[in-house]
C-alpha positions in Angstrom: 53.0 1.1 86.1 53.5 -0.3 89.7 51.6 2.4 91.2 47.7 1.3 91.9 45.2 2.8 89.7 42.1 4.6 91.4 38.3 3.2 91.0 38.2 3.0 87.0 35.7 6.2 86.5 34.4 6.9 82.7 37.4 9.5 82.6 40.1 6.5 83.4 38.1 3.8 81.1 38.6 6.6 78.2 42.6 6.9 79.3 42.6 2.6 79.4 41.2 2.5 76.0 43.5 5.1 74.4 46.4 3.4 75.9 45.9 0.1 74.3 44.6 1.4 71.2 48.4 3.6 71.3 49.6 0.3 71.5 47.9 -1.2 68.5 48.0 1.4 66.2 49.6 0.5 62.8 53.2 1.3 62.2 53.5 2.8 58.7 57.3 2.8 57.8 58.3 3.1 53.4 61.8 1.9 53.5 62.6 4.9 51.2 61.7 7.4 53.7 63.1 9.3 56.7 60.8 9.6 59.1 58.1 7.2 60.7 54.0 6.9 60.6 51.6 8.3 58.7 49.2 11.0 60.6 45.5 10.0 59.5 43.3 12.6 59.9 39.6 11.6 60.7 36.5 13.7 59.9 36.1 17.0 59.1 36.8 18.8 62.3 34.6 21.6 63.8 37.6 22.5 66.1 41.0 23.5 66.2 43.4 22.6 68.8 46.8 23.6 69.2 49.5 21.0 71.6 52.3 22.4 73.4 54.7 21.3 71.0 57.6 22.7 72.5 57.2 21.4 75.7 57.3 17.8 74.0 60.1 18.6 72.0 61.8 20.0 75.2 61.1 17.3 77.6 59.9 14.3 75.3 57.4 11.0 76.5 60.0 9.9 79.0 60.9 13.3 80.8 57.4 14.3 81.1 56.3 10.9 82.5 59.3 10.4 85.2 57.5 14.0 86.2 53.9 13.4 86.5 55.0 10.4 88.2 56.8 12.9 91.2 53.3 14.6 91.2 51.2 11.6 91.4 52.7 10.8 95.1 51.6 14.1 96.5 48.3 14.4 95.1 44.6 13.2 95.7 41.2 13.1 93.6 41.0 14.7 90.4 44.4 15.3 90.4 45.4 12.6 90.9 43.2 10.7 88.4 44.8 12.8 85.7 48.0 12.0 86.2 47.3 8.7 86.3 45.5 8.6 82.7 48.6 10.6 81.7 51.4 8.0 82.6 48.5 5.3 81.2 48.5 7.1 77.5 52.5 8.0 77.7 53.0 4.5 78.4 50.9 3.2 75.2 52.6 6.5 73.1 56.6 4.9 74.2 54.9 1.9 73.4 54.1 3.0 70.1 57.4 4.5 69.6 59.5 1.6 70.4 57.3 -1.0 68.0 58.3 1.7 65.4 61.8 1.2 66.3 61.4 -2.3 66.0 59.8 -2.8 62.8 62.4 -0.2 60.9 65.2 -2.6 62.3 63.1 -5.8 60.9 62.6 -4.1 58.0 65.9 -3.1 57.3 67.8 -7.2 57.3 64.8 -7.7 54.8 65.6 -5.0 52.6 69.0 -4.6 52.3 68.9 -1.7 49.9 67.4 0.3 52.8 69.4 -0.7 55.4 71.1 2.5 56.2 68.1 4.6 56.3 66.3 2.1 58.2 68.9 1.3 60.8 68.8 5.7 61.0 65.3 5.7 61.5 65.0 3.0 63.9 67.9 4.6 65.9 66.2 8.0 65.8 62.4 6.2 67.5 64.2 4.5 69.9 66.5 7.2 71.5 63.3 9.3 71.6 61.9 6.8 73.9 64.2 7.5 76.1 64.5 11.4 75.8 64.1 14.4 74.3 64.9 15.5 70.4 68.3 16.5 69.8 69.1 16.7 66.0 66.7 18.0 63.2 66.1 14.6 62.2 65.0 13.4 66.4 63.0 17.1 65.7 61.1 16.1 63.2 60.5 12.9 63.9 59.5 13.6 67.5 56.9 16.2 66.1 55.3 13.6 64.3 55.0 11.3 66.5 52.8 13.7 68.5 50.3 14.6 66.1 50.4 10.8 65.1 48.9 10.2 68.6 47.2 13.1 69.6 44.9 12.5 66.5 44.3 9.1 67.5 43.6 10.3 70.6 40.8 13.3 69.7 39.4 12.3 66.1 36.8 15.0 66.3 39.0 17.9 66.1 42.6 18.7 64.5 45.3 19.6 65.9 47.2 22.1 64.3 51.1 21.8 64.7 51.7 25.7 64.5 54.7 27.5 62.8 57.3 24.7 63.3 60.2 26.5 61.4 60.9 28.6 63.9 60.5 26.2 66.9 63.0 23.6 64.7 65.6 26.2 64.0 68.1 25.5 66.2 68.1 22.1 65.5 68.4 23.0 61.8 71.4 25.1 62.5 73.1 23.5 64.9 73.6 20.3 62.6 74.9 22.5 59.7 77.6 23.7 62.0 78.3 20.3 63.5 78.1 18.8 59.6 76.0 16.1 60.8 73.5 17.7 58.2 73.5 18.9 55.0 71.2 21.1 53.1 69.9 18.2 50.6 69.1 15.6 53.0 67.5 18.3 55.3 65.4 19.4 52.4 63.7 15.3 52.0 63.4 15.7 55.7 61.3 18.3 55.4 59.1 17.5 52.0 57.8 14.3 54.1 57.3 16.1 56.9 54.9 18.5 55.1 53.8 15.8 52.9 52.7 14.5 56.4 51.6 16.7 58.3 50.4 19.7 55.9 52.2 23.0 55.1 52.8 25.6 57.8 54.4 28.6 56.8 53.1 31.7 54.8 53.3 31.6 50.6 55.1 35.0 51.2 58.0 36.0 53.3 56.8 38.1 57.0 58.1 38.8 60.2 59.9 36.3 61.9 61.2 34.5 59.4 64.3 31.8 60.1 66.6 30.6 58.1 64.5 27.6 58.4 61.4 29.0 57.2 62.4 29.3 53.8 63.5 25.6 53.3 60.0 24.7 54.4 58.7 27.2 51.7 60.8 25.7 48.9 59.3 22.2 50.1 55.7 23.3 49.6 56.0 24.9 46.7 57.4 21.7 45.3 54.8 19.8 46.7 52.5 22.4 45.5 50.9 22.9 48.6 49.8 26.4 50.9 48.6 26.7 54.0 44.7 27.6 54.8 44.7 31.7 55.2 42.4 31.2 58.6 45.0 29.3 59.8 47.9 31.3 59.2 45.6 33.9 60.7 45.7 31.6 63.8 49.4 31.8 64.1 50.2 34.7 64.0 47.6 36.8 65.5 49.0 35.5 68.6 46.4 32.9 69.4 49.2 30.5 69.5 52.0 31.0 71.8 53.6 27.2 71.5 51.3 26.4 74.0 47.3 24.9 74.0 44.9 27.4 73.9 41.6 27.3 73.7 40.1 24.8 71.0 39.3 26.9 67.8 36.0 26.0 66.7 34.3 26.4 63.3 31.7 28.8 64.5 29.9 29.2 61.0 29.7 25.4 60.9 28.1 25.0 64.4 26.0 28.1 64.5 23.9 27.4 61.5 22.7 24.2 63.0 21.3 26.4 65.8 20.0 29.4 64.0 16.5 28.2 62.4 16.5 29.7 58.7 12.7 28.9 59.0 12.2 31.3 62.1 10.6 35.1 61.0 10.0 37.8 63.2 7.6 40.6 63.5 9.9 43.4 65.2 13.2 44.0 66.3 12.7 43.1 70.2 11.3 39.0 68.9 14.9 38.9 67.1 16.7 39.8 70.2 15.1 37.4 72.6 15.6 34.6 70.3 19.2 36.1 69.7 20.0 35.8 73.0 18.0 32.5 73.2 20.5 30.9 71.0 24.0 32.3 72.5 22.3 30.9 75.8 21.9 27.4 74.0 25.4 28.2 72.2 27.7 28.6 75.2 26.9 26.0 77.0 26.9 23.4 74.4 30.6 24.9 73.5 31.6 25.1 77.5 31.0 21.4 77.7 33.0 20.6 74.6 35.5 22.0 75.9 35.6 20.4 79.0 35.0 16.9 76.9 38.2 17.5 74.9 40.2 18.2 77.7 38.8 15.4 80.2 39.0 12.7 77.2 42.7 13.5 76.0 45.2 12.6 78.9 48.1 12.7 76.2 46.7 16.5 75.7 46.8 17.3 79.1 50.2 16.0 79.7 51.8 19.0 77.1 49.6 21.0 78.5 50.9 24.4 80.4 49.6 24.1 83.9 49.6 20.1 84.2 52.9 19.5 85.0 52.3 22.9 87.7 49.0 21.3 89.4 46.7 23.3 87.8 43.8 22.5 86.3 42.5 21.6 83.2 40.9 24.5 82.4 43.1 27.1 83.9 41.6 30.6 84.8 43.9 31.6 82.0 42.3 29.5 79.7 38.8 30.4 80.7 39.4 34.1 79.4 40.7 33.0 76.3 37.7 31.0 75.4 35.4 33.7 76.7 37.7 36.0 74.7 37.5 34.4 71.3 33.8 33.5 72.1 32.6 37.0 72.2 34.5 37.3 68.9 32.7 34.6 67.5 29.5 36.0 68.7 29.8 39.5 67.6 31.4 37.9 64.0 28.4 35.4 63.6 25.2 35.7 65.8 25.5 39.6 65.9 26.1 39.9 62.2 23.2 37.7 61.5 21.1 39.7 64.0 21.9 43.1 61.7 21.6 41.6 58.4 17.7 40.3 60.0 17.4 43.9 61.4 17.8 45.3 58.2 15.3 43.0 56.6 12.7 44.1 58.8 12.5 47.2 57.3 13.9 48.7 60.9 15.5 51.7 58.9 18.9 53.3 60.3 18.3 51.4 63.5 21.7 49.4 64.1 22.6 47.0 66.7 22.9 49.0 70.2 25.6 48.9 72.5 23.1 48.1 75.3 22.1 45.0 73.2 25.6 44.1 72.3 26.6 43.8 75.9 23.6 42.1 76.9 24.6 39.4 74.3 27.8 39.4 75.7 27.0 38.6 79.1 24.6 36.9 78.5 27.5 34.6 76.6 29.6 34.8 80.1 26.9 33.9 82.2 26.3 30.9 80.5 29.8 29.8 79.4 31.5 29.7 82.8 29.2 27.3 84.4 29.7 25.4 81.5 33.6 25.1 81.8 33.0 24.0 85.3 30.1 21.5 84.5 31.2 18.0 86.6 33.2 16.1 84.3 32.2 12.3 84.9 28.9 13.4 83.5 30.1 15.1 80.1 31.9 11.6 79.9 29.4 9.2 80.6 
């Protein structure tokens, strides 16, 4: 970009980096395939996140660049910083798009037998450097490419692609009508798209169904694959509004390496401080994760609602969601645990109190927000 970058802070280094390794990243491409890359997902994740996917369907890489760039002249410090990581890592992510262009064109004068579908596919990556998705094949394709990146960009978590069938739909449709698709080559799209990405609608038929849905539930139970029951839960409990929301961590997982299984207690009022103690500890450990994932993934941010608005990061909105779900979490987990305890102690009919379940959860507030508004160069550096 022509425009010059600001002082390179730890949260600009981390947007440098991504950029190039965008860049570099491998281009998977089988000749007897549709669509392009392979997503690789990293460790087991302890969060969940969920990216705006229809915002990046809706706009695409190019779109949402040209209008951070707008914003970048009118705006100063943070904000501006932001936007710059954002054009740095949609740079590297057109970047990646286009060598994937390239390559399926290469590949398709030294396989002849593929040519057609490679000449398709290489027509498909480079139009959606340019703009947004337009068929069910530039749909797909385009969704792909996002999870392909935003993975690569946040290996500690996983990013969940939500209930695509519905968001696709149109697409789906309007090619039938046009007859630039038919239902057998819209059925192989599909199968490697869930062979990629994972399966993401119900083993049983619900509300909101499409006429899309179904092909997707055909596909997986060819491939022989369901979706995880917490995350269907996800979808449709309406955590998930085709927008990010908070990062859904694995609670269980991160709680017991807090709670010490060692740790015994002589009377109700011990297990309560140290309760409290731990959701102290708890929130803001999570309130600065959250603030990590958000500060450290400028290709996040950029399909996130709020960016492209001048807001911040972590939105008021977004703030009571987290503290939302984390009083969930806390009344699932360190509440439950506190009872099961209470019980062990012999404390007779004596059940958690509402006095102590509110202290918990304030306790939880008081602790989070100044977390989510920690300074951000030093939960980077």
């Amino acid at each position: 970009m022509n425009q010059e970058l600001s002082l390179k802070t730890p949260v600009k280094q981390r947007a440098i980096s991504l950029k190039q390794e965008m860049e570099e990243l491998p281009v998977v491409i089988h000749p007897e395939e549709f669509l392009a890359g392979e997503v690789i997902q990293g460790q087991e994740p302890v969060y969940y996140l969920f990216p705006d996917m229809k915002r990046w369907l809706t706009l695409g890489p190019a779109t949402l660049r040209g209008r951070i760039k707008e914003q970048l002249y009118v705006c100063s410090g943070e904000r501006r910083e932001l936007y710059e990581c954002v054009l740095l890592v949609l740079d590297g992510a057109i970047t990646y798009m286009s060598r994937c262009a390239k390559n399926a064109d290469r590949m398709s004068v030294d396989l002849p037998e593929y040519e057609e579908t490679l000449r398709s596919t290489a027509h498909v990556c480079r139009d959606l450097t340019g703009r947004a998705a337009q068929t069910y094949w530039e749909a797909l394709q385009s969704a792909l490419f996002l999870m392909i990146l935003l993975q690569n960009e946040n290996r500690s978590g996983r990013f969940l692609i939500g209930r695509v069938d519905r968001l696709l739909n149109h697409y789906y449709l309007q090619d039938l009508r046009q007859g630039t698709l038919n239902e057998e080559v819209a059925k192989e799209l599909t199968l490697e798209f869930v062979r990629k990405c994972g399966p993401i609608v119900p083993e049983e038929a619900g509300e909101n169904e499409t006429e899309l849905t179904e092909v997707f539930r055909k596909v997986q139970k060819e491939l022989g694959v369901s979706p995880d029951d917490t995350i269907m839960e996800y979808y449709e409990s309406g955590i998930m509004h085709g927008r990010l929301t908070t990062p859904l961590f694995d609670y269980q997982k991160m709680n017991a390496s807090l709670w010490d299984e060692t740790r015994t207690f002589g009377n109700a009022e011990e297990l309560k401080d140290y309760t409290l103690s731990l959701i102290r500890e708890w929130a803001v450990h999570i309130g600065k994760k959250i603030v990590d994932v958000c500060a450290s993934s400028p290709l996040l941010s950029s399909v996130t609602e709020g960016t492209l608005e001048g807001g911040t990061d972590i939105s008021l909105e977004m703030k009571a969601t987290i503290l939302s779900d984390l009083q969930f979490a806390g009344e699932e987990v360190f509440l439950s645990k506190v009872q099961q305890i209470l019980s062990e102690l012999n404390a007779g009919e004596e059940d958690l109190s509402e006095q102590f379940r509110r202290e918990a959860i304030e306790t939880l507030n008081q602790y989070v927000l100044p977390a989510l508004d920690h300074d951000e160069e030093e939960s980077l550096g």
